[in-house]
DRENTORKOL-3810 file (N, C-alpha, C; in nm, 4 decimals):
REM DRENTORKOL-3810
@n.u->8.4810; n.v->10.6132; n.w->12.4816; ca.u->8.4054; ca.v->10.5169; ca.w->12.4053; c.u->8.4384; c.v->10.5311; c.w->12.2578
@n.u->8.4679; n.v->10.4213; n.w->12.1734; ca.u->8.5226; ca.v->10.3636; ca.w->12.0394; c.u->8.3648; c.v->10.3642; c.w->11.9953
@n.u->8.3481; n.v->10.4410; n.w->11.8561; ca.u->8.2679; ca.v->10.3727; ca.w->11.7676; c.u->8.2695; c.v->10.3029; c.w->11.6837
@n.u->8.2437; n.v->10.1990; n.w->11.5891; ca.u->8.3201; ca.v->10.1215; ca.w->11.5071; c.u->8.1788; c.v->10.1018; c.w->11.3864
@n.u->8.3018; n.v->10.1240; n.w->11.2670; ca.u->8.1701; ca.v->10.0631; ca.w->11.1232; c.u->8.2860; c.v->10.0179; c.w->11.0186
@n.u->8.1958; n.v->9.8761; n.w->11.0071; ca.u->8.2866; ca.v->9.8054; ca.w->10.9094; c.u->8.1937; c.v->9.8440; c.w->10.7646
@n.u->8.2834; n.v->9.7605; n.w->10.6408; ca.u->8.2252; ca.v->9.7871; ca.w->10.4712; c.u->8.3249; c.v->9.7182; c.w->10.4722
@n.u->8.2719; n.v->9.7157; n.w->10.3119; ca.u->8.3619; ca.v->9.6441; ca.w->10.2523; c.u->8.3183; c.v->9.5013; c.w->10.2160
@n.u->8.2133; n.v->9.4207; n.w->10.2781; ca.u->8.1370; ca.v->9.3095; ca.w->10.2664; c.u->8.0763; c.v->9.2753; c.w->10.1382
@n.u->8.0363; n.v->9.1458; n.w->10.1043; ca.u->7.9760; ca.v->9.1116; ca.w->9.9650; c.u->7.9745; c.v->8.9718; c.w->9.8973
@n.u->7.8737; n.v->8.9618; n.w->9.8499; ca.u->7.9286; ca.v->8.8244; ca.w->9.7421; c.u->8.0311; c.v->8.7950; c.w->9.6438
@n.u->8.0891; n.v->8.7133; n.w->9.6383; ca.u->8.1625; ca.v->8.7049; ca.w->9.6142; c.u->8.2462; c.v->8.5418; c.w->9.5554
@n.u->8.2995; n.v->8.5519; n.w->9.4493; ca.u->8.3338; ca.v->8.3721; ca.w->9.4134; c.u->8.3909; c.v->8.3319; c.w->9.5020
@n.u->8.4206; n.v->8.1788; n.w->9.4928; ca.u->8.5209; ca.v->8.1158; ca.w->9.5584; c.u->8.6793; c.v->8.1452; c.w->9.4714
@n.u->8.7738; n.v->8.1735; n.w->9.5500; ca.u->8.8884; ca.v->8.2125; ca.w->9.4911; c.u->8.8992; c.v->8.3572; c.w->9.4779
@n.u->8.8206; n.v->8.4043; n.w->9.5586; ca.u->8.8583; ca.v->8.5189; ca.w->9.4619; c.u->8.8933; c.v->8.6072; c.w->9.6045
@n.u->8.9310; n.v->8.7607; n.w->9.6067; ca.u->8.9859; ca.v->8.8519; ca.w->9.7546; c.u->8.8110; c.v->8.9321; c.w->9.7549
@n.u->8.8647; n.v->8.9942; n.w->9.8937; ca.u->8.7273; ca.v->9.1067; ca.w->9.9685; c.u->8.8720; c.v->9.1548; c.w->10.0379
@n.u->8.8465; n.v->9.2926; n.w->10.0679; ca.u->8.8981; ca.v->9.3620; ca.w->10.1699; c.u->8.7792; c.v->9.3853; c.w->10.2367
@n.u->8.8428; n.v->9.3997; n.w->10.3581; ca.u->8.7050; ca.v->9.4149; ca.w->10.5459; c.u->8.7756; c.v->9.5936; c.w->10.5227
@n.u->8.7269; n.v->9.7375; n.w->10.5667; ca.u->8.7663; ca.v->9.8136; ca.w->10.6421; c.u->8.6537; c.v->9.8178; c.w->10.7939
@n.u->8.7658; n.v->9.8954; n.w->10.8859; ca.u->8.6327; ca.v->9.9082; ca.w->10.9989; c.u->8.7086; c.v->10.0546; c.w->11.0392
@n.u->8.6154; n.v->10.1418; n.w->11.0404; ca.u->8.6193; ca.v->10.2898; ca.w->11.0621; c.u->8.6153; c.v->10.3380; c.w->11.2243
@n.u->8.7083; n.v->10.3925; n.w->11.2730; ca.u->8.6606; ca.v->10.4049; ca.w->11.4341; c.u->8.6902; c.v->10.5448; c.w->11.4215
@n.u->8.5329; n.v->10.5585; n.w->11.5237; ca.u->8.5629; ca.v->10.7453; ca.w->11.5939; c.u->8.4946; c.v->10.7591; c.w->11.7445
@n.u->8.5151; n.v->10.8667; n.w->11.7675; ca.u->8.5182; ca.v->10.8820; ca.w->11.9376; c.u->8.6630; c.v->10.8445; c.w->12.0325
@n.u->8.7066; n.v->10.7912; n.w->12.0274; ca.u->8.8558; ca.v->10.7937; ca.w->12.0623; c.u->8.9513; c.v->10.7030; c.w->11.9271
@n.u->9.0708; n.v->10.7622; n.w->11.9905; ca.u->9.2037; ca.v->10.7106; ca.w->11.8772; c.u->9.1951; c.v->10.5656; c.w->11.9362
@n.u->9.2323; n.v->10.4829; n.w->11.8440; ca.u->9.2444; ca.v->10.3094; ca.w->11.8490; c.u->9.3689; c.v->10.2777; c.w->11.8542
@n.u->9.4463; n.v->10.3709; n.w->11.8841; ca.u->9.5670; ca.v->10.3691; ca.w->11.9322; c.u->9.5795; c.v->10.2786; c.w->12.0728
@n.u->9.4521; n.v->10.3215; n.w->12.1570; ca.u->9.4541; ca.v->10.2978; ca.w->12.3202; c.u->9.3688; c.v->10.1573; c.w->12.2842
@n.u->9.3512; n.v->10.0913; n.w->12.1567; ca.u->9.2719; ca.v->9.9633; ca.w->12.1554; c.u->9.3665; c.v->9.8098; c.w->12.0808
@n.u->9.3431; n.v->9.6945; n.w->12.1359; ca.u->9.3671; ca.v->9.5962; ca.w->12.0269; c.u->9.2708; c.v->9.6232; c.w->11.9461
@n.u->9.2960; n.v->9.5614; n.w->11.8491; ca.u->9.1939; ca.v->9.5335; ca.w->11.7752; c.u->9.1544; c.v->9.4207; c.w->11.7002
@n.u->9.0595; n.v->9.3767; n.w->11.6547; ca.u->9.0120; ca.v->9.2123; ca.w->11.5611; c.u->8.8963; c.v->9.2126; c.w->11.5025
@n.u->8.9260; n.v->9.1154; n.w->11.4120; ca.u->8.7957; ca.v->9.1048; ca.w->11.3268; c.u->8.7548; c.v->8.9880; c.w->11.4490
@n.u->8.6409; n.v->8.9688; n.w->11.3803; ca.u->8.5465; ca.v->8.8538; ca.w->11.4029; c.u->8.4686; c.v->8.8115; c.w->11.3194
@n.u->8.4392; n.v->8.6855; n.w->11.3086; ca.u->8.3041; ca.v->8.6381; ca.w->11.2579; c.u->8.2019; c.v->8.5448; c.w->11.3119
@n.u->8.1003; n.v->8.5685; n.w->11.2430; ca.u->7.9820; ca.v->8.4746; ca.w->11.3291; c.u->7.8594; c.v->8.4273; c.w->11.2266
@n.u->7.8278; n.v->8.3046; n.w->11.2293; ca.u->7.7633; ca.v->8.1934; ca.w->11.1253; c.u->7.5814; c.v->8.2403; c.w->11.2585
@n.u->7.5002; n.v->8.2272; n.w->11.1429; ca.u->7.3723; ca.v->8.1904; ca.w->11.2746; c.u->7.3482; c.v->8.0666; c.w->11.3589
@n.u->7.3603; n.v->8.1551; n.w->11.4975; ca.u->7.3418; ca.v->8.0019; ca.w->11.5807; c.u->7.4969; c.v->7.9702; c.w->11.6432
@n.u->7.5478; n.v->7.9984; n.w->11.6044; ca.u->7.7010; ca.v->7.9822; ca.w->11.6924; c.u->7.7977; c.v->8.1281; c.w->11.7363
@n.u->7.8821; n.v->8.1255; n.w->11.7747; ca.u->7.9409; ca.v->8.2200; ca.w->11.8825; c.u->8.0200; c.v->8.2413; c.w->11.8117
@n.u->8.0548; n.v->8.4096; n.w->11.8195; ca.u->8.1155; ca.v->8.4688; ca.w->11.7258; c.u->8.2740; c.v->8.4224; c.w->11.7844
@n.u->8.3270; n.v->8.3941; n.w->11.6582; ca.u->8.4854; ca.v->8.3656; ca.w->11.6492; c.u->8.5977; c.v->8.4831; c.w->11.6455
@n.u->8.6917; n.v->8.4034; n.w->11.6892; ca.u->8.8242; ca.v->8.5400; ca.w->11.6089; c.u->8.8655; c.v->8.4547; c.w->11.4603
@n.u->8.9173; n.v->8.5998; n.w->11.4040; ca.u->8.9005; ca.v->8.5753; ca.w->11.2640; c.u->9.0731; c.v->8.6493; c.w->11.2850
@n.u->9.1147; n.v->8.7064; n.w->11.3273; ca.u->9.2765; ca.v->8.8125; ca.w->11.3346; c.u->9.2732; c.v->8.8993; c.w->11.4559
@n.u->9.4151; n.v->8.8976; n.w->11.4978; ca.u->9.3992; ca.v->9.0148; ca.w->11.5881; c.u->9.4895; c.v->9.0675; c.w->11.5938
@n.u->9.4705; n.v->9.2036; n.w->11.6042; ca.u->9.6458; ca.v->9.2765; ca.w->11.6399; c.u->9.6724; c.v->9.3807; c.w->11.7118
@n.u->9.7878; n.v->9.3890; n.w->11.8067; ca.u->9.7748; ca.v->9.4639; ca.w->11.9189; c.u->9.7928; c.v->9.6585; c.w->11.8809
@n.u->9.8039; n.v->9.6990; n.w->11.9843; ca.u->9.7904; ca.v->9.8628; ca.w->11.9713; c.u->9.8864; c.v->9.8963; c.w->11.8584
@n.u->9.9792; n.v->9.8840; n.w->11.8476; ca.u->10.1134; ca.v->9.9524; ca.w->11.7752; c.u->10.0789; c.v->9.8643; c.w->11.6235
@n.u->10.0544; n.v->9.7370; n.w->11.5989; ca.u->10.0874; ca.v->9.6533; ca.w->11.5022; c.u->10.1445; c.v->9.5742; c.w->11.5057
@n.u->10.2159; n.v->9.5862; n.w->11.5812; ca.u->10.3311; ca.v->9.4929; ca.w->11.5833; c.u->10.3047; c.v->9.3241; c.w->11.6117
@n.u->10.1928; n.v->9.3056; n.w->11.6421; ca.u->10.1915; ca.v->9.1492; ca.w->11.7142; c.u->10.0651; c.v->9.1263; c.w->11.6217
@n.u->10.0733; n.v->9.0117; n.w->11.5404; ca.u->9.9186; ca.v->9.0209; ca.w->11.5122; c.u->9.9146; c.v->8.8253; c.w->11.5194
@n.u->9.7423; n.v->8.7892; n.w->11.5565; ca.u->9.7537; ca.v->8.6953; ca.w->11.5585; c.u->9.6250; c.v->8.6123; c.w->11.4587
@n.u->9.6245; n.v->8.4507; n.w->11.3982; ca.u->9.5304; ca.v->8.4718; ca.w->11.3199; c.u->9.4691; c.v->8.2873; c.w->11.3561
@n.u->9.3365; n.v->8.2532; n.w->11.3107; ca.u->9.2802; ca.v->8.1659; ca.w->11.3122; c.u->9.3375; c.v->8.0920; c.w->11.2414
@n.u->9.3479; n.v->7.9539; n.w->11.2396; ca.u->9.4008; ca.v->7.8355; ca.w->11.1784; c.u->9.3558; c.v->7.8238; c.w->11.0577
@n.u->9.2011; n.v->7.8628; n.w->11.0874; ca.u->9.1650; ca.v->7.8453; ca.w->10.9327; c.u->9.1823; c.v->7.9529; c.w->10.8303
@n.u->9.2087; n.v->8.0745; n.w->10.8854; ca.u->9.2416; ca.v->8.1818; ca.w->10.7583; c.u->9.4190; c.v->8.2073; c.w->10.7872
@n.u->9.4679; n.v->8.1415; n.w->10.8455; ca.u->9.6276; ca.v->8.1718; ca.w->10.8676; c.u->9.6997; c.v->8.1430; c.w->10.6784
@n.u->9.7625; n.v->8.2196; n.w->10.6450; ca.u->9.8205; ca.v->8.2277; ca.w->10.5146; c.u->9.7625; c.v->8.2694; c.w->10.4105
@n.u->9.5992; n.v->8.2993; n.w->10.4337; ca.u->9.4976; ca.v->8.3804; ca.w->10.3145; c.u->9.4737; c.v->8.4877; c.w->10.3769
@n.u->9.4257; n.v->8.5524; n.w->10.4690; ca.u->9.4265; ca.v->8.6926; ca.w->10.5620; c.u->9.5176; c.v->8.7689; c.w->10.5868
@n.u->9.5124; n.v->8.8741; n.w->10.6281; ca.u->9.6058; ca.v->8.9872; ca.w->10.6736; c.u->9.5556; c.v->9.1150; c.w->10.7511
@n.u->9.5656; n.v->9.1152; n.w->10.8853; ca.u->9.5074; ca.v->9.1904; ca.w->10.9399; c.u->9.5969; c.v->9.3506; c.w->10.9526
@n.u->9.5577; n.v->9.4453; n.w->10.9332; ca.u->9.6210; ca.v->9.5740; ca.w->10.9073; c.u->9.5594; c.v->9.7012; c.w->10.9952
@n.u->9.6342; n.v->9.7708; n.w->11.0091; ca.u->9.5654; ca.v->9.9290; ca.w->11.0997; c.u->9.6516; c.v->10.0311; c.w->11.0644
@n.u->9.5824; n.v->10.1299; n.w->11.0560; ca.u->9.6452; ca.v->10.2554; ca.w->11.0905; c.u->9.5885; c.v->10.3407; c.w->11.1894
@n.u->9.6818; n.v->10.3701; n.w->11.2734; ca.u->9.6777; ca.v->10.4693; ca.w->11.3776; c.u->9.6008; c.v->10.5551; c.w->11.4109
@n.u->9.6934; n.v->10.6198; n.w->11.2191; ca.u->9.7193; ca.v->10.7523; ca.w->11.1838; c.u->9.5406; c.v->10.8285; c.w->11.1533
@n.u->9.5178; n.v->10.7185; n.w->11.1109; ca.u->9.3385; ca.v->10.7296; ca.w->10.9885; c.u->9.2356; c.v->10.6654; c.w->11.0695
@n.u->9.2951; n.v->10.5984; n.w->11.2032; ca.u->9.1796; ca.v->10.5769; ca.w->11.2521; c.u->9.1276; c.v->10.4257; c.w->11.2351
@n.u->9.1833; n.v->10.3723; n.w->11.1540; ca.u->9.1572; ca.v->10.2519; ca.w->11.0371; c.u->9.1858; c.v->10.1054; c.w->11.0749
@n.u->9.1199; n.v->10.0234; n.w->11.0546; ca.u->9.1611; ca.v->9.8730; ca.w->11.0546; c.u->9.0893; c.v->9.8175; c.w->10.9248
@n.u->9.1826; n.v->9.6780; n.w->10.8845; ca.u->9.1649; ca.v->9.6274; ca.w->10.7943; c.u->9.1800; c.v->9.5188; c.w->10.7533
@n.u->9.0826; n.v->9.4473; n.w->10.7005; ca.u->9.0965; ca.v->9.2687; ca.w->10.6679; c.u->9.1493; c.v->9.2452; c.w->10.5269
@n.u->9.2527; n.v->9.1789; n.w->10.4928; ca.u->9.2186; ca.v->9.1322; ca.w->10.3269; c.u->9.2198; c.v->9.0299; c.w->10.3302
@n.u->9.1394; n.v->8.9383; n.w->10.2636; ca.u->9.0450; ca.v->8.8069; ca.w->10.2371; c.u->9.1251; c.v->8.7566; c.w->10.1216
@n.u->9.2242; n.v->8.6517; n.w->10.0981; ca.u->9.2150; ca.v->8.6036; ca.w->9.9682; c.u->9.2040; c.v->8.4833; c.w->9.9870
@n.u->9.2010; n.v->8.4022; n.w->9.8747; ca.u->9.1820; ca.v->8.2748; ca.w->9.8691; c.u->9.0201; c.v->8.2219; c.w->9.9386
@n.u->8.9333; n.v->8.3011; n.w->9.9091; ca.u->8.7863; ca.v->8.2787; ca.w->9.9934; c.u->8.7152; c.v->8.1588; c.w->9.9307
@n.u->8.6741; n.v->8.0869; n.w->10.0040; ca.u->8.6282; ca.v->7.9379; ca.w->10.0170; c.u->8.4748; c.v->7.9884; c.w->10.0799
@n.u->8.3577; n.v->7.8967; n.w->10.0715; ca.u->8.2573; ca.v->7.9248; ca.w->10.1117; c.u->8.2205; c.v->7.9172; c.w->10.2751
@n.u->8.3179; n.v->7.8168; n.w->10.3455; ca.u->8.3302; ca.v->7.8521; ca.w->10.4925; c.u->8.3523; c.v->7.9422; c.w->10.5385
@n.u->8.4074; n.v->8.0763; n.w->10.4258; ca.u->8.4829; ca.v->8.1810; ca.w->10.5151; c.u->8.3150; c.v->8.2792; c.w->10.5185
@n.u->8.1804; n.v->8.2455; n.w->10.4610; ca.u->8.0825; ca.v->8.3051; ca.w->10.4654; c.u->8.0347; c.v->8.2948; c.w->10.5789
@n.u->7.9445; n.v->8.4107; n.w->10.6506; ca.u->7.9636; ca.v->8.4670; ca.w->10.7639; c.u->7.9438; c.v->8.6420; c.w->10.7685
@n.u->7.8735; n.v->8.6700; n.w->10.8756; ca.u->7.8802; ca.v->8.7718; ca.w->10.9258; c.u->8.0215; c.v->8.8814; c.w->11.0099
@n.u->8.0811; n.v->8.9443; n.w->10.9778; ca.u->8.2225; ca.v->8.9633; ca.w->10.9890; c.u->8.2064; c.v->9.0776; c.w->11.0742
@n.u->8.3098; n.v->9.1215; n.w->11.2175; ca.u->8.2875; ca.v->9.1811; ca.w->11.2925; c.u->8.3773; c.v->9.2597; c.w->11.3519
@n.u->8.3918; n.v->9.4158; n.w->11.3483; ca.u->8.5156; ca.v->9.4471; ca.w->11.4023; c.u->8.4867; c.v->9.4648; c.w->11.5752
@n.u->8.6257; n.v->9.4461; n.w->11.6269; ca.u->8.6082; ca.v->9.4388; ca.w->11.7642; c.u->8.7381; c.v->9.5543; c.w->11.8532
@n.u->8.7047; n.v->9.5836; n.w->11.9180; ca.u->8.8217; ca.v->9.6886; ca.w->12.0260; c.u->8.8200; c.v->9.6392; c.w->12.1556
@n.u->8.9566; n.v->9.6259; n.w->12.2157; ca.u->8.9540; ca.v->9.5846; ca.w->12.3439; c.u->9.0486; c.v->9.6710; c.w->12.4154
@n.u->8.9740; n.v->9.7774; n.w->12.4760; ca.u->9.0531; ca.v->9.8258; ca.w->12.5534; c.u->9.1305; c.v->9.7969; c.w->12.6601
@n.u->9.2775; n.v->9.7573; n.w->12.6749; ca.u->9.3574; ca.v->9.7319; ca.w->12.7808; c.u->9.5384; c.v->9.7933; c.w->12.7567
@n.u->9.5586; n.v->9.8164; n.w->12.8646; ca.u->9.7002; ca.v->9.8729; ca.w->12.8607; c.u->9.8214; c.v->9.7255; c.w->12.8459
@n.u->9.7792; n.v->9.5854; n.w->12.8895; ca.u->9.8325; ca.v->9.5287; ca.w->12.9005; c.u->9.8783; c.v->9.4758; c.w->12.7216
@n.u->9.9966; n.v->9.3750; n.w->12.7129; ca.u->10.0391; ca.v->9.3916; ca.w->12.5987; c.u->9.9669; c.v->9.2109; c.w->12.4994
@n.u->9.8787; n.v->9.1233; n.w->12.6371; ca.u->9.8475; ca.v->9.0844; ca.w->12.5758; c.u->9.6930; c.v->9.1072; c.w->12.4440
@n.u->9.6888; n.v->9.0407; n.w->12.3403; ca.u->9.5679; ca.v->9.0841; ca.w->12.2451; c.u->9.4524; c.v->8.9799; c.w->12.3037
@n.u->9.3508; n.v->8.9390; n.w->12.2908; ca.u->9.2734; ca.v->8.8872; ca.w->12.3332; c.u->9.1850; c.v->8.7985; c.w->12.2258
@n.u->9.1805; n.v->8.6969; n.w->12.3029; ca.u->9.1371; ca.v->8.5774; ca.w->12.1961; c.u->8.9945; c.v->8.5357; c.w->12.1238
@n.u->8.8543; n.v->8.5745; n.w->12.2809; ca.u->8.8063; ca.v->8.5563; ca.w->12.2559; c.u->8.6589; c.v->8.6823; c.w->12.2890
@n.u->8.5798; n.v->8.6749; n.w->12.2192; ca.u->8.4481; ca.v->8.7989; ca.w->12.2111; c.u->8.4436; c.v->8.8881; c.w->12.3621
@n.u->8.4424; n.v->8.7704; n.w->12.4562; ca.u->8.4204; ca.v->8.8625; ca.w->12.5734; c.u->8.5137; c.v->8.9605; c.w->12.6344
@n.u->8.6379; n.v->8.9518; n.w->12.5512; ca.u->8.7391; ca.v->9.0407; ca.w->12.6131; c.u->8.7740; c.v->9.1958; c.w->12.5223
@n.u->8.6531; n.v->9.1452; n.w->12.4426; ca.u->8.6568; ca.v->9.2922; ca.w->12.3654; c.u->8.5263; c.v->9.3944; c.w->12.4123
@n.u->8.5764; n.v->9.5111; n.w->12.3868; ca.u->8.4610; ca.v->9.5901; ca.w->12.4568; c.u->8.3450; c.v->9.6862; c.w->12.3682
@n.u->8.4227; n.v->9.6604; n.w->12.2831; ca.u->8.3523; ca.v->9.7874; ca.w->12.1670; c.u->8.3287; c.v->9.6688; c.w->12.0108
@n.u->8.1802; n.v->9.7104; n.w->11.9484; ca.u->8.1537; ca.v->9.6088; ca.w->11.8245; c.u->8.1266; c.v->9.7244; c.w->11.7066
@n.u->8.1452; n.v->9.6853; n.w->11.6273; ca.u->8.0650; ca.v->9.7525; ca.w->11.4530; c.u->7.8940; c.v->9.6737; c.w->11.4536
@n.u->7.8662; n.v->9.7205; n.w->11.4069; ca.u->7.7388; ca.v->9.6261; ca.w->11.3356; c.u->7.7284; c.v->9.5427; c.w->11.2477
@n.u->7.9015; n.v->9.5000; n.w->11.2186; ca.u->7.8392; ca.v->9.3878; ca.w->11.1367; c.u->7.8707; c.v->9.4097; c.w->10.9450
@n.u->7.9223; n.v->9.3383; n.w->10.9099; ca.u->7.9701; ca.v->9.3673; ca.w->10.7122; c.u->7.9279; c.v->9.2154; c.w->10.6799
@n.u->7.8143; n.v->9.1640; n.w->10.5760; ca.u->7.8095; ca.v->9.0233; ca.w->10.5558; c.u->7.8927; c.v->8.9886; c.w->10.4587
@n.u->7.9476; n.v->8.8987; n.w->10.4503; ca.u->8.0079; ca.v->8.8535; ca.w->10.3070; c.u->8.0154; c.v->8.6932; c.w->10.3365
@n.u->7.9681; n.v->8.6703; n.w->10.1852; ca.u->7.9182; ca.v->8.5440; ca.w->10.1428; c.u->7.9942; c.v->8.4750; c.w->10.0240
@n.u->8.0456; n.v->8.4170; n.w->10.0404; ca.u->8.1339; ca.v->8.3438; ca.w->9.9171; c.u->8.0642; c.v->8.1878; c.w->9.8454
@n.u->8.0266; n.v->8.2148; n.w->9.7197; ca.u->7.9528; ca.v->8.1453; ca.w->9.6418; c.u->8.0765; c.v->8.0410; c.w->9.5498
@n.u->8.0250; n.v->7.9396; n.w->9.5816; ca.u->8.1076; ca.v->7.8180; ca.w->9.5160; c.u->8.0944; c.v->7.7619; c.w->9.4119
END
């Protein structure tokens, strides 16, 4: 079992960057995909990035494709969002996620992940 805690959350202008971290312990996240998420009240949490065990494959939402960058290390345990270009849609409750599977696809949507954080808010003011 993966524990997960994100930071890094906050207000923040429009235009301007946030970095997401999400901290995992209890096993290496080596054996996990991993993804952010986010979720507005009242609707179903989204993918926001995802990227598989090694790094190597990462995949991203339409709407943050070319302002995001999803990142990990192995080594530290570590995953990581950077936010630029933040618009007030990107406000939201932000969520790290682990999906344990050996297979090489990453997974698209909430139910195929197995392990959550509690949650980093960040709010972008226009």
């Amino acid at each position: 079992q993966v524990q997960l805690v994100e930071s890094g959350g906050g207000l923040v202008q429009a235009g301007r960057s946030l970095r997401l971290s999400c901290a995992a312990s209890g096993r290496t996240i080596s054996d996990y995909h991993m993804a952010w998420f986010r979720q507005d009240p009242g609707k179903e949490r989204e993918l926001v990035a995802a990227i598989s065990r090694s790094g190597g494959d990462t995949f991203y939402a339409a709407s943050v494709k070319g302002r995001f960058v999803i990142s990990r290390d192995n080594a530290k345990n570590m995953v990581y969002l950077q936010m630029n270009s933040l618009n007030a849609e990107d406000t939201a409750v932000y969520y790290c996620g682990a999906e344990h599977t050996s297979g090489p696809y990453v997974g698209r949507h909430m139910r195929e992940y197995d392990y959550w954080g509690q949650g980093t808010q960040v709010t972008v003011s226009s």
